[in-house]
ChimeraX commands (.cxc) that place a marker at each C-alpha (Angstrom):
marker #1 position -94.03,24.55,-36.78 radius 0.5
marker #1 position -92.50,25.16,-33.32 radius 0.5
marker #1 position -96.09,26.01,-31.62 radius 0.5
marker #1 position -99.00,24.49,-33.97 radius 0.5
marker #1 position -102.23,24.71,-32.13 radius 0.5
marker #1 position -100.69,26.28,-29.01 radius 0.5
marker #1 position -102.58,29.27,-27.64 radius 0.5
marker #1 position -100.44,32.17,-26.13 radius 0.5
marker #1 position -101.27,35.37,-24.62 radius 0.5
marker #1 position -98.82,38.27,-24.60 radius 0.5
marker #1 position -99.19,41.16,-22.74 radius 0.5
marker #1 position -98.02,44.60,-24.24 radius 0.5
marker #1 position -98.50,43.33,-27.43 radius 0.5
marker #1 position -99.53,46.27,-29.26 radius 0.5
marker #1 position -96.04,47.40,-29.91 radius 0.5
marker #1 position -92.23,46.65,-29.73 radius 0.5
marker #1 position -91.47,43.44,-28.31 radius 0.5
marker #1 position -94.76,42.24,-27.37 radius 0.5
marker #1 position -96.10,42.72,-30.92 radius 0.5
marker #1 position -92.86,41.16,-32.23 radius 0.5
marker #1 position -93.37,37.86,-30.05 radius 0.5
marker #1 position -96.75,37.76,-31.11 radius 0.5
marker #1 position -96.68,38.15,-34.92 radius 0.5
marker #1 position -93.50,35.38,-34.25 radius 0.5
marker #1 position -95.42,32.84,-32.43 radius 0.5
marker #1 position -98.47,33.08,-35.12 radius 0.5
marker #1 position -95.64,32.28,-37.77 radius 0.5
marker #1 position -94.79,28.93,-36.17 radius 0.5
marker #1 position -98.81,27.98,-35.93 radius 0.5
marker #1 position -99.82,29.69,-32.29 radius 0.5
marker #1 position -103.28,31.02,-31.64 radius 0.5
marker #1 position -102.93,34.38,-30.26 radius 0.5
marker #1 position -104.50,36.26,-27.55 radius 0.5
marker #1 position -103.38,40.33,-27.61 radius 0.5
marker #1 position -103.95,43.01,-24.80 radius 0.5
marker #1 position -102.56,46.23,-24.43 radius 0.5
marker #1 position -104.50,49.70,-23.00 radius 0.5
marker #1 position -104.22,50.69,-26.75 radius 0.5
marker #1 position -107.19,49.19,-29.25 radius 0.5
marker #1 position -105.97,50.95,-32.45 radius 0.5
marker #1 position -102.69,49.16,-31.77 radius 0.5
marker #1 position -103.91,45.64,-30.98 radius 0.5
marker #1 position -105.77,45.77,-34.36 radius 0.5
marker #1 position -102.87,46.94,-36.10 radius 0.5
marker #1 position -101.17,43.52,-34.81 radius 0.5
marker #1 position -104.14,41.37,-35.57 radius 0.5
marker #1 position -104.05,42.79,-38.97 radius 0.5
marker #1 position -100.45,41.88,-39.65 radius 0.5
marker #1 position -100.76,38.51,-38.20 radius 0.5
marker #1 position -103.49,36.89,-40.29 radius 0.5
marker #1 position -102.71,38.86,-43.37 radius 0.5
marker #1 position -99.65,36.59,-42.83 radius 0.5
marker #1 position -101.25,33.43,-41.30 radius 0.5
marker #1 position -105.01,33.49,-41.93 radius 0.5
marker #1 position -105.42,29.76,-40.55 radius 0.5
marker #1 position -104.56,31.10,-36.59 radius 0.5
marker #1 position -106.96,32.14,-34.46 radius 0.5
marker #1 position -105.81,35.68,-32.53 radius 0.5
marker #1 position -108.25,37.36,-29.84 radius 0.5
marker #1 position -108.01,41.08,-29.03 radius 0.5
marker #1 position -109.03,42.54,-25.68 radius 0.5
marker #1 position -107.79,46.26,-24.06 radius 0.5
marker #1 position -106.81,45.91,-20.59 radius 0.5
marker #1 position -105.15,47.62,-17.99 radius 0.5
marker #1 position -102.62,45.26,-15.81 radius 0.5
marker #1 position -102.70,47.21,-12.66 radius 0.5
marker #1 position -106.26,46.43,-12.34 radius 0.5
marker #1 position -106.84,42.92,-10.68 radius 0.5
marker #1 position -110.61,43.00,-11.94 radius 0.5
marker #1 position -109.98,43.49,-16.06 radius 0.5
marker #1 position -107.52,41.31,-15.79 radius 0.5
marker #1 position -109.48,38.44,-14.66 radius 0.5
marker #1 position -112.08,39.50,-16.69 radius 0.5
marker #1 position -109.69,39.49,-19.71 radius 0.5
marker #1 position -107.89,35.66,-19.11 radius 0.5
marker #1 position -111.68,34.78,-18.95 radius 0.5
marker #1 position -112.25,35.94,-22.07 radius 0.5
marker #1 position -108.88,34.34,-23.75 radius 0.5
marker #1 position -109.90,31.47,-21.87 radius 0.5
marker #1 position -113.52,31.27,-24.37 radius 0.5
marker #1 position -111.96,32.39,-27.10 radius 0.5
marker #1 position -108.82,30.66,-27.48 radius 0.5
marker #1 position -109.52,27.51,-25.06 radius 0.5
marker #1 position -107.03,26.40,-22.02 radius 0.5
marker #1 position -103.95,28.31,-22.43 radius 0.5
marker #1 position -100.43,26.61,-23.03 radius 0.5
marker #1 position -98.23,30.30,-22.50 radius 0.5
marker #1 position -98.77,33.46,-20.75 radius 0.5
marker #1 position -96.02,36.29,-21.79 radius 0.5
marker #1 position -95.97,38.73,-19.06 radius 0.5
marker #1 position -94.38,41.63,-21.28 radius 0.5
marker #1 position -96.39,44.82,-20.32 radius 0.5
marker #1 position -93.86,47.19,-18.77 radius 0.5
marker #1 position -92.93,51.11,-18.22 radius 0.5
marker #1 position -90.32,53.01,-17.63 radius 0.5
marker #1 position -88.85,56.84,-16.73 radius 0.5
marker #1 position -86.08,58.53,-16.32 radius 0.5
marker #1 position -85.40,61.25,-13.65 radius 0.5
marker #1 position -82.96,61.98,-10.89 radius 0.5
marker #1 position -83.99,59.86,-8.14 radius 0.5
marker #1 position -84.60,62.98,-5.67 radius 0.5
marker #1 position -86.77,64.35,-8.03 radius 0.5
marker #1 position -88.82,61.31,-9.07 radius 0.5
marker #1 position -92.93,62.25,-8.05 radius 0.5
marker #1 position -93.81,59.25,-5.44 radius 0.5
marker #1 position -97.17,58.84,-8.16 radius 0.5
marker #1 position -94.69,58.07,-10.92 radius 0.5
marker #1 position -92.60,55.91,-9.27 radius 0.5
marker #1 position -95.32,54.02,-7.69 radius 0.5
marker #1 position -97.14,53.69,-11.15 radius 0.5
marker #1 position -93.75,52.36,-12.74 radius 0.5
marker #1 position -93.50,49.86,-9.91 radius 0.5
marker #1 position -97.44,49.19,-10.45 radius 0.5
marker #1 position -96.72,48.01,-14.15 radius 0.5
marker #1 position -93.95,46.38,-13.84 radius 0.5
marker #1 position -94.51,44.42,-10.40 radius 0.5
marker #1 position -98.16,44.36,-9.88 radius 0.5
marker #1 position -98.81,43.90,-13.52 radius 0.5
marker #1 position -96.42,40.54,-13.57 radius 0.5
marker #1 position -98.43,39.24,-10.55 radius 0.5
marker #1 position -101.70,40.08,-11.70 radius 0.5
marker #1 position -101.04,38.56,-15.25 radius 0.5
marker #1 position -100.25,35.44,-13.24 radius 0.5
marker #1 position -103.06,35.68,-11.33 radius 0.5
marker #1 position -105.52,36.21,-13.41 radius 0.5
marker #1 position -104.32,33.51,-16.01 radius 0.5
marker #1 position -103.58,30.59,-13.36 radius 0.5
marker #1 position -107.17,28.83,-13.35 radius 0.5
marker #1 position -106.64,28.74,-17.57 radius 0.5
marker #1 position -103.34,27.39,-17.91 radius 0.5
marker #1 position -103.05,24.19,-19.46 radius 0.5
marker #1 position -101.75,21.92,-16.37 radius 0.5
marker #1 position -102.55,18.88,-17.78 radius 0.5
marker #1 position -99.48,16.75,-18.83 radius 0.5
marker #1 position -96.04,17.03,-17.35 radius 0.5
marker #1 position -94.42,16.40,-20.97 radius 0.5
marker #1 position -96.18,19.72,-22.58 radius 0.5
marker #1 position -95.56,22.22,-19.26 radius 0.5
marker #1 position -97.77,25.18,-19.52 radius 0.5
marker #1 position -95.21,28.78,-20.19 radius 0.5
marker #1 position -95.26,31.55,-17.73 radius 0.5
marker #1 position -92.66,33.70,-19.53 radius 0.5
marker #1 position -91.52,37.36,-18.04 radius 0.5
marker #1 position -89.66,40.05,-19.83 radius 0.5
marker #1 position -86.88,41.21,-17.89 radius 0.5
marker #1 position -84.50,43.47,-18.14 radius 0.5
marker #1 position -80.25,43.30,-17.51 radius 0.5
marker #1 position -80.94,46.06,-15.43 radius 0.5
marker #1 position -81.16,43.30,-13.03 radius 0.5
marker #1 position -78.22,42.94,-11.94 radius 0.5
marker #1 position -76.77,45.76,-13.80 radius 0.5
marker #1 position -78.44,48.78,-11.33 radius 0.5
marker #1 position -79.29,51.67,-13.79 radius 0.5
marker #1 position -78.55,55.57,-12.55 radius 0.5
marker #1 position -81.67,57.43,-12.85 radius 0.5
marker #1 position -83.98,54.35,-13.36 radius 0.5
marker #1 position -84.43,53.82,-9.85 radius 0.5
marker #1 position -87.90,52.33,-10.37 radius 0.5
marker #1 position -87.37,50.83,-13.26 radius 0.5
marker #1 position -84.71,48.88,-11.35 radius 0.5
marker #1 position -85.80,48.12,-8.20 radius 0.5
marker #1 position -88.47,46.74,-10.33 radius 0.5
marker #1 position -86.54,44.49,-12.56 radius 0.5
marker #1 position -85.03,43.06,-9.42 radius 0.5
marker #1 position -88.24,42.25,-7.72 radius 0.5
marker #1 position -89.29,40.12,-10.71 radius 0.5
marker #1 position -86.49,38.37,-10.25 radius 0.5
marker #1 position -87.33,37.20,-6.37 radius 0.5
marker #1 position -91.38,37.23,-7.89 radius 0.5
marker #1 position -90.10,34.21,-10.60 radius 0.5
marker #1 position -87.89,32.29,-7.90 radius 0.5
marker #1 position -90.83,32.03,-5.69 radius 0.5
marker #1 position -93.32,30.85,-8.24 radius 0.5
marker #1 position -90.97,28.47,-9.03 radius 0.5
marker #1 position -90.55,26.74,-5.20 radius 0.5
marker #1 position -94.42,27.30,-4.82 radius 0.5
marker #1 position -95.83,25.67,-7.88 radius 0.5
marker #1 position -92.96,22.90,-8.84 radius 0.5
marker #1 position -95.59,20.31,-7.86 radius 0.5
marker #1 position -97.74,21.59,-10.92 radius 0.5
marker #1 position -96.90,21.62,-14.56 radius 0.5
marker #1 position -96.10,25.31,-14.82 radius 0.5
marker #1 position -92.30,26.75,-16.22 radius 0.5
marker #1 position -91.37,30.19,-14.76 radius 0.5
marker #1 position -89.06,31.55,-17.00 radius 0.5
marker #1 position -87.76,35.29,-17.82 radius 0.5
marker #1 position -85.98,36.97,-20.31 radius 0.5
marker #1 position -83.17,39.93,-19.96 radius 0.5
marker #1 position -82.23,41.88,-22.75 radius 0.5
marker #1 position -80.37,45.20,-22.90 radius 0.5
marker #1 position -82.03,48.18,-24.99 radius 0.5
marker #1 position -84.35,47.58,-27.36 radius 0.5
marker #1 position -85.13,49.81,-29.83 radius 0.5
marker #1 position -89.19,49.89,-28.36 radius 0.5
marker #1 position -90.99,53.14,-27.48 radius 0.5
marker #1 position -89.62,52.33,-23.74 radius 0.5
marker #1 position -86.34,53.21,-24.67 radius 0.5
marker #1 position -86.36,55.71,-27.49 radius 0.5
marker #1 position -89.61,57.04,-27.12 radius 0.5
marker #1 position -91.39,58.31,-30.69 radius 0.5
marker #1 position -88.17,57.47,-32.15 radius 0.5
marker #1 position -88.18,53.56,-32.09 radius 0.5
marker #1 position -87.95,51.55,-34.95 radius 0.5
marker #1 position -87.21,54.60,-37.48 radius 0.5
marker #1 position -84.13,52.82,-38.64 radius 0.5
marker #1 position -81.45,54.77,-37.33 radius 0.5
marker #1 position -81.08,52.88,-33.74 radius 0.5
marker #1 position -77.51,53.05,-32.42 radius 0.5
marker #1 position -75.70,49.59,-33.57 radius 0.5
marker #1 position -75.76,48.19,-30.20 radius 0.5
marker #1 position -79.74,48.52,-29.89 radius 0.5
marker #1 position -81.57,45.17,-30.72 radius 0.5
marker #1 position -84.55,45.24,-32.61 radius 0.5
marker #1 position -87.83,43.67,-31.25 radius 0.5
marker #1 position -87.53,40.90,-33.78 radius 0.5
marker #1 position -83.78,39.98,-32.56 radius 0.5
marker #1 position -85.67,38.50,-29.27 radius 0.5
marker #1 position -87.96,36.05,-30.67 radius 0.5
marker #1 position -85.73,33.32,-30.66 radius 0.5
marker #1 position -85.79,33.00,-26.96 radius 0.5
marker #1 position -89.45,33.41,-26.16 radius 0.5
marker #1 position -89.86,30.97,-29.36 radius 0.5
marker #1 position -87.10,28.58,-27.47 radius 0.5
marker #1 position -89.09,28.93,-24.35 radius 0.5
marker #1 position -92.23,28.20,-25.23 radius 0.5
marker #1 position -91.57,25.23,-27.57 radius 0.5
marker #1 position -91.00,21.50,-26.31 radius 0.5
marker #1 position -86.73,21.69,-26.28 radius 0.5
marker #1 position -87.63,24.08,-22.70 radius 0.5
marker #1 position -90.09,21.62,-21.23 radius 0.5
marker #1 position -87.22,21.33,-18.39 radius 0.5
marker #1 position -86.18,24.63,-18.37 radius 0.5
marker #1 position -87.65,26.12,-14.34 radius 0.5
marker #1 position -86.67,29.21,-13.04 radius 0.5
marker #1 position -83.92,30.25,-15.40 radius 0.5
marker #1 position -82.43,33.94,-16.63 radius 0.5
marker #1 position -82.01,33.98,-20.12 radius 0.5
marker #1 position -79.37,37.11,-20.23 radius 0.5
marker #1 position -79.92,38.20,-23.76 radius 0.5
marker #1 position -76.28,39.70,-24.45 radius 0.5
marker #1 position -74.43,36.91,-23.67 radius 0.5
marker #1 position -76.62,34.68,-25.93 radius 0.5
marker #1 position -76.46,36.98,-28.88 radius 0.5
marker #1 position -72.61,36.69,-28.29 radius 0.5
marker #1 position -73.20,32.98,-28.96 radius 0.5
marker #1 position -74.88,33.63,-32.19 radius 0.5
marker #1 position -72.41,36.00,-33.49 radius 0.5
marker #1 position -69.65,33.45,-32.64 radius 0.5
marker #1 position -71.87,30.55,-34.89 radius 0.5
marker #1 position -72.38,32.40,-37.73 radius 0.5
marker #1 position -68.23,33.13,-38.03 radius 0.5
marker #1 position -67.45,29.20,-36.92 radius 0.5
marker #1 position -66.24,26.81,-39.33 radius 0.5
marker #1 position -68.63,24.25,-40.16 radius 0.5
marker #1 position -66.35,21.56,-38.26 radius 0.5
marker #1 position -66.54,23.69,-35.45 radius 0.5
marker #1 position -70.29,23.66,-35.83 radius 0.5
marker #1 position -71.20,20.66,-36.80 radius 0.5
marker #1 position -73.20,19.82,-33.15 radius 0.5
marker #1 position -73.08,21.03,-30.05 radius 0.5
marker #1 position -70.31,18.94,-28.62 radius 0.5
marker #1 position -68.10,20.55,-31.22 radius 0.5
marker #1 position -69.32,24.12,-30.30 radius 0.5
marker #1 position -69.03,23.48,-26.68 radius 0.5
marker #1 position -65.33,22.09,-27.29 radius 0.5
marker #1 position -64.59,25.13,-28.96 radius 0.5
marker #1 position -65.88,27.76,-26.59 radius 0.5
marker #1 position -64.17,26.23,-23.84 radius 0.5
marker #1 position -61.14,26.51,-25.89 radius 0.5
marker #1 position -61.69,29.65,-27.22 radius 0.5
marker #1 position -64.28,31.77,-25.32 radius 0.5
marker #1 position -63.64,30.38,-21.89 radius 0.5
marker #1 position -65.43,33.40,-20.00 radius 0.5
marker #1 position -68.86,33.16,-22.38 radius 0.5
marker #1 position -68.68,29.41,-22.17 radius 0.5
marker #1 position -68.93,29.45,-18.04 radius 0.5
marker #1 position -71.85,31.92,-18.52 radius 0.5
marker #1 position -73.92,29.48,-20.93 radius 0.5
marker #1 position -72.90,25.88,-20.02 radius 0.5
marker #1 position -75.53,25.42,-17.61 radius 0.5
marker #1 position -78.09,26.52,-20.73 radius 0.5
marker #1 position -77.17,24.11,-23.09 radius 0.5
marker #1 position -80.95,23.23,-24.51 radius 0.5
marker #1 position -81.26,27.12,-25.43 radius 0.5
marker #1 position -77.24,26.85,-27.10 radius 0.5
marker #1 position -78.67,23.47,-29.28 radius 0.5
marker #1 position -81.76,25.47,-30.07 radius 0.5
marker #1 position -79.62,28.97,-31.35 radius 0.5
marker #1 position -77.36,26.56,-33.04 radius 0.5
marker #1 position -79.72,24.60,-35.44 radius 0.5
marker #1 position -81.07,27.73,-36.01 radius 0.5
marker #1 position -78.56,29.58,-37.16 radius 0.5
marker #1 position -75.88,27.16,-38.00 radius 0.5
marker link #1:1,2 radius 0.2
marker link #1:2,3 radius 0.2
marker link #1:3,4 radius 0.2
marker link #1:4,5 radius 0.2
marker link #1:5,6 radius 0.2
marker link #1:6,7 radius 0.2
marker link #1:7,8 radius 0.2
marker link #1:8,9 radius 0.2
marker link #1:9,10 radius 0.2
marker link #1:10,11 radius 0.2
marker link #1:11,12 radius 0.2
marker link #1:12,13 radius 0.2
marker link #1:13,14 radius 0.2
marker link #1:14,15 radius 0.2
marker link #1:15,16 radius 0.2
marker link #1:16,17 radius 0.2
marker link #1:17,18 radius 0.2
marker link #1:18,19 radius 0.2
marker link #1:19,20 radius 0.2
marker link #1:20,21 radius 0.2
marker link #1:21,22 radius 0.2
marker link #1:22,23 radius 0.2
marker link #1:23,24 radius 0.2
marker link #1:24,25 radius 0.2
marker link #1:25,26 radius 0.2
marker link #1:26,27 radius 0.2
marker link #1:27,28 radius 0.2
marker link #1:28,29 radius 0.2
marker link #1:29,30 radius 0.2
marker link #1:30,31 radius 0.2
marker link #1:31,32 radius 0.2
marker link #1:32,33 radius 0.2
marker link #1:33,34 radius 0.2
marker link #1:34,35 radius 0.2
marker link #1:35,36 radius 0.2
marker link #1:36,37 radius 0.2
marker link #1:37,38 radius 0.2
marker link #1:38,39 radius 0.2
marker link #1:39,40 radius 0.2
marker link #1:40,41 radius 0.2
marker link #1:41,42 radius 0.2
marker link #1:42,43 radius 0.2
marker link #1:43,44 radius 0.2
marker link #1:44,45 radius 0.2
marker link #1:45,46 radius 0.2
marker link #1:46,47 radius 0.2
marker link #1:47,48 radius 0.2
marker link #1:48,49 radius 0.2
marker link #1:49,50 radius 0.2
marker link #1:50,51 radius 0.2
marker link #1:51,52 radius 0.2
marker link #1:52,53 radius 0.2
marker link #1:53,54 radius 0.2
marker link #1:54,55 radius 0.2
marker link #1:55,56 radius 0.2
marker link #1:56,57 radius 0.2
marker link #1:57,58 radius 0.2
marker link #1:58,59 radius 0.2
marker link #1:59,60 radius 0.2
marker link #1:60,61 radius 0.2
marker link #1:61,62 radius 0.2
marker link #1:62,63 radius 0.2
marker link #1:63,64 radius 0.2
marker link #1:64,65 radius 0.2
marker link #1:65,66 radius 0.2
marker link #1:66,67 radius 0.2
marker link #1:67,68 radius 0.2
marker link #1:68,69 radius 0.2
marker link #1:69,70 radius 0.2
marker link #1:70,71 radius 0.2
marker link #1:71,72 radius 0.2
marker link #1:72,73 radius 0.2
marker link #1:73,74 radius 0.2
marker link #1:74,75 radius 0.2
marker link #1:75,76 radius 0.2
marker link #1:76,77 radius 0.2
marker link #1:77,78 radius 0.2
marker link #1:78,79 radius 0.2
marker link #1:79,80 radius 0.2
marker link #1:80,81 radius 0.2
marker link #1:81,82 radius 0.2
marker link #1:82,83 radius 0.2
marker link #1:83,84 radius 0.2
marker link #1:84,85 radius 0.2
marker link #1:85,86 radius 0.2
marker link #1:86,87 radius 0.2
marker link #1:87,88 radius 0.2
marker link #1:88,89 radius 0.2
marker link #1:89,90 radius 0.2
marker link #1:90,91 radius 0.2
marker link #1:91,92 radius 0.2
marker link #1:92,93 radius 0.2
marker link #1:93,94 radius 0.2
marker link #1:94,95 radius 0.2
marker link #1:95,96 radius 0.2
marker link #1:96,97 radius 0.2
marker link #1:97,98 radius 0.2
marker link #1:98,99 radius 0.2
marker link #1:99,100 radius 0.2
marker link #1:100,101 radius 0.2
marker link #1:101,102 radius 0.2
marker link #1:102,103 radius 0.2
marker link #1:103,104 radius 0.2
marker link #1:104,105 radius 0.2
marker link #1:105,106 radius 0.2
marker link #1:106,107 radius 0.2
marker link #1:107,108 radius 0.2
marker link #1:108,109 radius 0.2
marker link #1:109,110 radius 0.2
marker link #1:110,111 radius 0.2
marker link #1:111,112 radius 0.2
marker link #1:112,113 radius 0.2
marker link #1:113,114 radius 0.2
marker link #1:114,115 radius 0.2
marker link #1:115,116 radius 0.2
marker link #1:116,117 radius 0.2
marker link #1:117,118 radius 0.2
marker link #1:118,119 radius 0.2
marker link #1:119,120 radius 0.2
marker link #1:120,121 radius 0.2
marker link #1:121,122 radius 0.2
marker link #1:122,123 radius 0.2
marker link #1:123,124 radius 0.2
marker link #1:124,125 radius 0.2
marker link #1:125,126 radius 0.2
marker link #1:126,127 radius 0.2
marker link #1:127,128 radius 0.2
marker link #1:128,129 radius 0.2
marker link #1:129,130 radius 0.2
marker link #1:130,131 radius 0.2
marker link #1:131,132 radius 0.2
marker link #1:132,133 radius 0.2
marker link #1:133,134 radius 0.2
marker link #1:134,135 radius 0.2
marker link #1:135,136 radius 0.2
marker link #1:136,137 radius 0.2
marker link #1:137,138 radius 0.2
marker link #1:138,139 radius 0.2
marker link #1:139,140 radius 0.2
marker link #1:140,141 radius 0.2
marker link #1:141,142 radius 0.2
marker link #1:142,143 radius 0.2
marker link #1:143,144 radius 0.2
marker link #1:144,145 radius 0.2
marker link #1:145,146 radius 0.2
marker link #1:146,147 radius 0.2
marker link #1:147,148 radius 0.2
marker link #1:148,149 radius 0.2
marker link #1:149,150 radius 0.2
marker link #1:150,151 radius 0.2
marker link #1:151,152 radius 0.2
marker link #1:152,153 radius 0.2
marker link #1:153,154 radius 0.2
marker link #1:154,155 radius 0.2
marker link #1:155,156 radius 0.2
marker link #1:156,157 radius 0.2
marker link #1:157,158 radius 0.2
marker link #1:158,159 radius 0.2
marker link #1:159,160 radius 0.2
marker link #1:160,161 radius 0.2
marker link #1:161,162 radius 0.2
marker link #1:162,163 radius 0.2
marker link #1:163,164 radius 0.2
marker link #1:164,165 radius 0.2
marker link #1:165,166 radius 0.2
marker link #1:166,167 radius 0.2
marker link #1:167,168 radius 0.2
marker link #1:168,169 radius 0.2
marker link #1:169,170 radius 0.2
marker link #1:170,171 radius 0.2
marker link #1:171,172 radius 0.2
marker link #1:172,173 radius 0.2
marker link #1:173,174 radius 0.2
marker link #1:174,175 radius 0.2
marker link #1:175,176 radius 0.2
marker link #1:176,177 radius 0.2
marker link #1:177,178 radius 0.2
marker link #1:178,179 radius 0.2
marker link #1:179,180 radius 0.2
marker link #1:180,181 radius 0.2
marker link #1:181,182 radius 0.2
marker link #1:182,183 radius 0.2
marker link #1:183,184 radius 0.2
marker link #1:184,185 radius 0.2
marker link #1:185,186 radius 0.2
marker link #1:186,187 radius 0.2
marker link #1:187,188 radius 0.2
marker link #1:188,189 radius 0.2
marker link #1:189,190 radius 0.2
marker link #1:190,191 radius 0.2
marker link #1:191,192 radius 0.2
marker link #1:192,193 radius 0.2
marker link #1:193,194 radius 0.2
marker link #1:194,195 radius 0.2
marker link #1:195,196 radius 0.2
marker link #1:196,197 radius 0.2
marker link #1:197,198 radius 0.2
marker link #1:198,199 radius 0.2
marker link #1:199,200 radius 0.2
marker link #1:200,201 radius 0.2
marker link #1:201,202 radius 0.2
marker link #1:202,203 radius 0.2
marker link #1:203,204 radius 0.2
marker link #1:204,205 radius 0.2
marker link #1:205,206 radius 0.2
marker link #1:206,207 radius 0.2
marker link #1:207,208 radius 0.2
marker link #1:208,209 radius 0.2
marker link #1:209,210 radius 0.2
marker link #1:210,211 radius 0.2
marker link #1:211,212 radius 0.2
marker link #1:212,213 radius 0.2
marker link #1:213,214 radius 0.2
marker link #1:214,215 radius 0.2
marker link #1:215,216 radius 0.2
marker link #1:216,217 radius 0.2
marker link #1:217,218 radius 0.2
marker link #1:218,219 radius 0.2
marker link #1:219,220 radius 0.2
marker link #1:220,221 radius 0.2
marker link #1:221,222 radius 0.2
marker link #1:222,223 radius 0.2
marker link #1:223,224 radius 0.2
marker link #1:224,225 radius 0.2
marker link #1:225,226 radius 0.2
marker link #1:226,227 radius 0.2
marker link #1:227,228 radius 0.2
marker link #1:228,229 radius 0.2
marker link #1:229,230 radius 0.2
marker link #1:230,231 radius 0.2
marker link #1:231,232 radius 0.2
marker link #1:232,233 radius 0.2
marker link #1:233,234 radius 0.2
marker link #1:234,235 radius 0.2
marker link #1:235,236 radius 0.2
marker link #1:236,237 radius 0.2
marker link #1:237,238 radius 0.2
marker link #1:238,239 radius 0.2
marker link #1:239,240 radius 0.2
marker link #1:240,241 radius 0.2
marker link #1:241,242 radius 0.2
marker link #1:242,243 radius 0.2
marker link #1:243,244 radius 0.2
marker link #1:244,245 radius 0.2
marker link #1:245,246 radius 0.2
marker link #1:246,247 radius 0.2
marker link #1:247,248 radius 0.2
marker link #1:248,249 radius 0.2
marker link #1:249,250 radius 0.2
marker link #1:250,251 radius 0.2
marker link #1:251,252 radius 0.2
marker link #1:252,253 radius 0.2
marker link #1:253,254 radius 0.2
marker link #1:254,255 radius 0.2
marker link #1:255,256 radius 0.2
marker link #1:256,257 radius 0.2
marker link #1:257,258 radius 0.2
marker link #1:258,259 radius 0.2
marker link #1:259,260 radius 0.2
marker link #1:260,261 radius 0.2
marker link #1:261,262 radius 0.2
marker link #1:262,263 radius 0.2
marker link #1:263,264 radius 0.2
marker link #1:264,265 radius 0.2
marker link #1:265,266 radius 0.2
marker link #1:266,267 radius 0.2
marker link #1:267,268 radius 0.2
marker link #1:268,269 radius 0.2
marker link #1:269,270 radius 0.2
marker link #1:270,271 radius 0.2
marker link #1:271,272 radius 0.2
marker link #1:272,273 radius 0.2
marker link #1:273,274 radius 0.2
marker link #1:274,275 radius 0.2
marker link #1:275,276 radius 0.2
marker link #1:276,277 radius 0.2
marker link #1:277,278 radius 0.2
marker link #1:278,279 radius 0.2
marker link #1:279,280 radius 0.2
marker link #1:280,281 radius 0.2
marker link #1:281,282 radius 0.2
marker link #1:282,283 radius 0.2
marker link #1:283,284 radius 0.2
marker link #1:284,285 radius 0.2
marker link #1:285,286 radius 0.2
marker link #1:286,287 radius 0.2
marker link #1:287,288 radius 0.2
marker link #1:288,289 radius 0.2
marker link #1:289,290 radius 0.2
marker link #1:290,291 radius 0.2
marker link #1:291,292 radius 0.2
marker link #1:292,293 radius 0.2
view
């Protein structure tokens, strides 16, 4: 088991990708601590997870991560429950579509509240229980991204401008805290069939082919929070291009495949473009490549 006696928190983890990562870490032996503004949906999670791994512990707790004062209140609570925390998934997020003229100043501001001020509270509020002990087993701040960043989106102005901050939020974590055994990481994917993007329609099976499911992003918070990423600071894991990998290693050869020097020596060959994207991620290539190989 990738994370045996590890105890994560998610954010958003009610539903679509947040519920996904959680019911995924559980699998490989985490103890799990859920929040979301919605109870009946945290339960629902809980329910499926020990059904399916009665030995975990998983805490449940409703917050709201625009407000500084639950959210210490809640990492307080994960903290007694659960113990010193070894990953905090910052996943909570909104969205909205509108013409940018006619976008209300309260919605965009509440977008930007989630999305931004969530992120930093979430770090905030988790900091004095992370797990800071020993420089071989980093604590995990993980965010959820988006490839709207750096791929601007018409009409999602905050969602955007959000994604983008994020990015700058991560980069100075990074330079502030390197002295401390913290990893600031984040992960971009494209849609996602969650309620985000397709509203009461998500996960009813008929998702265009180019939507992910929830489940399809596991592997990289899984890769991220398990001991191959104990080096990996202040990276962008850009979803599409690794899923590109994965296609590619399911069609390979088994010569081709055989370890990553043979994989490498055939996407520089062969995929020259993907290859320049993913060279400089080479423990996250290794870790798709057992798994799927």
């Amino acid at each position: 088991m990738l994370l045996k006696n590890k105890n994560i928190v998610i954010t958003g983890s009610g539903r679509g990708i947040g519920k996904a990562i959680a019911i995924a870490c559980a699998k490989e032996g985490a103890n799990i601590g859920l929040t979301s503004r919605t109870r009946e949906e945290l339960e629902t999670t809980k329910n499926e997870i020990l059904n399916n791994n009665p030995n975990v512990s998983v805490a449940l707790k409703t917050s709201d991560v625009t407000n500084i004062s639950e959210m210490e209140e809640l990492f307080e609570f994960f903290h007694n429950e659960l113990g010193k925390l070894d990953g905090v998934i910052a996943n909570a997020g909104a969205s909205g579509r509108y013409d940018t003229h006619k976008f209300t100043s309260d919605k965009f501001s509440q977008i930007l509240d989630i999305n931004i001020l969530g992120v930093f509270h979430t770090f905030k509020a988790s900091y004095p229980y992370l797990n800071k002990e020993d420089k071989k087993d980093k604590s995990r701040f993980i965010i959820t991204g988006s490839a709207a960043y750096p791929n601007a989106m018409p009409k999602f102005a905050a969602y955007t401008a959000s994604k983008y901050a994020v990015v700058g939020f991560q980069k100075a974590l990074s330079m502030e805290y390197r002295r401390e055994n913290i990893n600031f990481t984040m992960i971009l994917p494209t849609m996602v069939d969650t309620q985000l993007l397709r509203g009461d329609k998500a996960g009813d099976g008929n998702a265009p082919p180019n939507i992910l499911a929830p489940e399809e992003l596991n592997k990289y918070y899984l890769f991220l929070l398990s001991k191959e990423a104990n080096r990996v600071n202040d990276e962008l894991l850009f979803v599409n291009q690794f899923e590109q990998l994965v296609d590619i290693i399911k069609d390979l050869s088994e010569e081709d495949k055989k370890s990553w020097d043979t994989l490498k020596d055939y996407l520089e060959a062969n995929q020259q473009n993907l290859f320049n994207d993913i060279k400089g991620q080479r423990r996250l290539g290794k870790f798709l490549l057992e798994r799927f190989k």
